[in-house]
N, C-alpha and C positions, 0 to 999 in steps of 0.2 A: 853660759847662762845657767843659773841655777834654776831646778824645781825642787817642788815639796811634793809628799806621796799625799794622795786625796784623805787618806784618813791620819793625816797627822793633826791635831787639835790645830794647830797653829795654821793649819792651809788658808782657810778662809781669811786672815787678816794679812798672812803673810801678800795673798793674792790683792787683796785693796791696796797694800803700800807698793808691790809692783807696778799695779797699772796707774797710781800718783806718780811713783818714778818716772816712766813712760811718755805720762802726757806733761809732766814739769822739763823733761829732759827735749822732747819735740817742739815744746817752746822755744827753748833754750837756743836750740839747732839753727831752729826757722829762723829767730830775730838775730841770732851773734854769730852762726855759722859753727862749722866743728871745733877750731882751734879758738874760736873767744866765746866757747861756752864753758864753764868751769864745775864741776862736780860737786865740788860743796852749794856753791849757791842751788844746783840742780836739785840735792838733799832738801836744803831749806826753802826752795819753793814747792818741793811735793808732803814738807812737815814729815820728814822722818831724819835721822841720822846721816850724816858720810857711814856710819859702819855698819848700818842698815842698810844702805845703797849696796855695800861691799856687799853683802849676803846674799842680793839678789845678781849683780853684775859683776864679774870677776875684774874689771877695766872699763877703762871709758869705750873703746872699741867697741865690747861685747853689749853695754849697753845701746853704742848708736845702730849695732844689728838688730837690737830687739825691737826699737823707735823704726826704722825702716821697714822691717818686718810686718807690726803692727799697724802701722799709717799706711804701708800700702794695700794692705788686703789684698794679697795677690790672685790671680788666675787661681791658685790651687786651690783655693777654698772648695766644698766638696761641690754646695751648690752651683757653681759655675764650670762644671765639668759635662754638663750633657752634650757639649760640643764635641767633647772626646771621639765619641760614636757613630758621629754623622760623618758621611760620603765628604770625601775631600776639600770638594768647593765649598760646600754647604759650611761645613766643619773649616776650613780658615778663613772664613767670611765672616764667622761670629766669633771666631779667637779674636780676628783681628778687630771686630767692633769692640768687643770689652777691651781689649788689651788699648784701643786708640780713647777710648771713654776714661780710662783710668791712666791716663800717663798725661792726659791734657788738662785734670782737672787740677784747679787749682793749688793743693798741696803738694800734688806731685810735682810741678813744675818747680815750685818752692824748694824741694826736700831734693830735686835732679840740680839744682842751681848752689846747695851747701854743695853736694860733691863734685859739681864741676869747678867750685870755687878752691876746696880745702885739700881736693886729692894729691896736687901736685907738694904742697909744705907737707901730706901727712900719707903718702903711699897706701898704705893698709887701710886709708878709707876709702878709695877708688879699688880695692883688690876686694875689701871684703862686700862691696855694694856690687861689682861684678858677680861673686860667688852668689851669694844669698838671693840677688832679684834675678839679675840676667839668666845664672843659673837655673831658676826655677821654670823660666820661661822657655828655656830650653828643653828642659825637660819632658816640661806638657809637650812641646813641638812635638818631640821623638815620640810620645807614649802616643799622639794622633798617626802618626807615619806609620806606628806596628799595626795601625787600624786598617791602613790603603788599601787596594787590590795591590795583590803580588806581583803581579806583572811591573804598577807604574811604582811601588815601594822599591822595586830592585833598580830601579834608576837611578837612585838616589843613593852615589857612594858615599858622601859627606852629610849628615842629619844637622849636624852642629852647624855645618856651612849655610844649609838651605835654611836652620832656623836664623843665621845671622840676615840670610837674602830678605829671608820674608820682613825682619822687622826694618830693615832696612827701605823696602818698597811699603811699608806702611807709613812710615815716616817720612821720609821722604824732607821736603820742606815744610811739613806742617808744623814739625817737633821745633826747628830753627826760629818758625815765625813764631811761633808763642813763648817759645823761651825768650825774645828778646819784643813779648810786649805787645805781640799783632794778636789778632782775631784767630778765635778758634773756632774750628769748623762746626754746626750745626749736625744734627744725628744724622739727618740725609747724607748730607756729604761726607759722614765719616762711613755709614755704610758703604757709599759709593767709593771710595778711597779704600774698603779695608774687599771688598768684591776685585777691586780692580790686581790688589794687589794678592788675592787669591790666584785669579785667574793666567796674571801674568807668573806666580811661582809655578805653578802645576804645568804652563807650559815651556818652562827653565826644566822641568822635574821629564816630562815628554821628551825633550831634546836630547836629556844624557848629560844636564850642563849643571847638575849640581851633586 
């Protein structure tokens, strides 16, 4: 993915026809899926060039990371990091609320359902939506864990494991029912769902079992 340096004259327009790109290309995704969305047409619905496109996205690939990227807003954002800090429960209680608030919301659902549709015809879109999102959520996972008491952190031989555990016991069947159309949970219940699923990892994390 290309950028511009902030004092290039050209930044400011350059940056309006990226993020047309962006939101004509997230159109594109959401109604025709990855493989019957087409690039040129993605140019002429954001009103710029294919060789404009080219300047900001090196590939179709690189531009469906920056469309994933940007629609999901992820956990990293800075202001959603004060959970970092907080005592274990506390702290995967509200990872797991925003993280179950944002994977249920509507485009998510949308934008989880082009790559469960397209991965298999095109590999590198299920590899590079692993890297970029799943990724990142692993990450915050670890950077909370360096936070733990040392005692219950040294329990913990696999970080990558206990983050696949946690999102797993967050999910659970709620991620299955809404993807295929059912009711999504109310903020109580997602609370209660993302506590529950706190409480059961930390005593996965006590046991020696992750």
């Amino acid at each position: 993915m290309r950028t511009w340096a902030e004092n290039d004259p050209k930044a400011r327009l350059m940056t309006r026809k990226r993020e047309a790109i962006i939101n004509a290309a997230l159109t594109a995704f959401l109604d025709e899926g990855y493989g019957g969305s087409s690039v040129n047409r993605i140019a002429a619905n954001a009103g710029v060039s294919i060789t404009t496109l080219y300047r900001h996205f090196d590939s179709k690939d690189d531009l469906y990371v920056a469309v994933i990227q940007e629609a999901c807003d992820t956990l990293a954002q800075s202001a959603d990091l004060d959970w970092l800090d907080l005592p274990p429960l506390e702290g995967l209680t509200e990872a797991g609320c925003r993280l179950l608030n944002h994977i249920l919301s509507e485009q998510q659902l949308a934008l989880f359902r082009v790559v469960a549709r397209d991965a298999q015809r095109f590999p590198e879109l299920g590899r590079r939506y692993q890297q970029e999102i799943i990724g990142d959520r692993i990450d915050l996972f670890t950077r909370h864990l360096s936070h733990w008491p040392a005692d219950l952190r040294s329990k913990v031989s696999d970080p990558t494991r206990a983050a696949h555990v946690f999102s797993a016991l967050l999910q659970a069947e709620i991620m299955d029912t809404a993807l295929l159309g059912g009711p999504v949970p109310d903020a109580a219940a997602i609370r209660t769902r993302a506590h529950q699923a706190a409480t059961d990892l930390l005593a996965l994390a006590e046991a020696g079992r992750l």
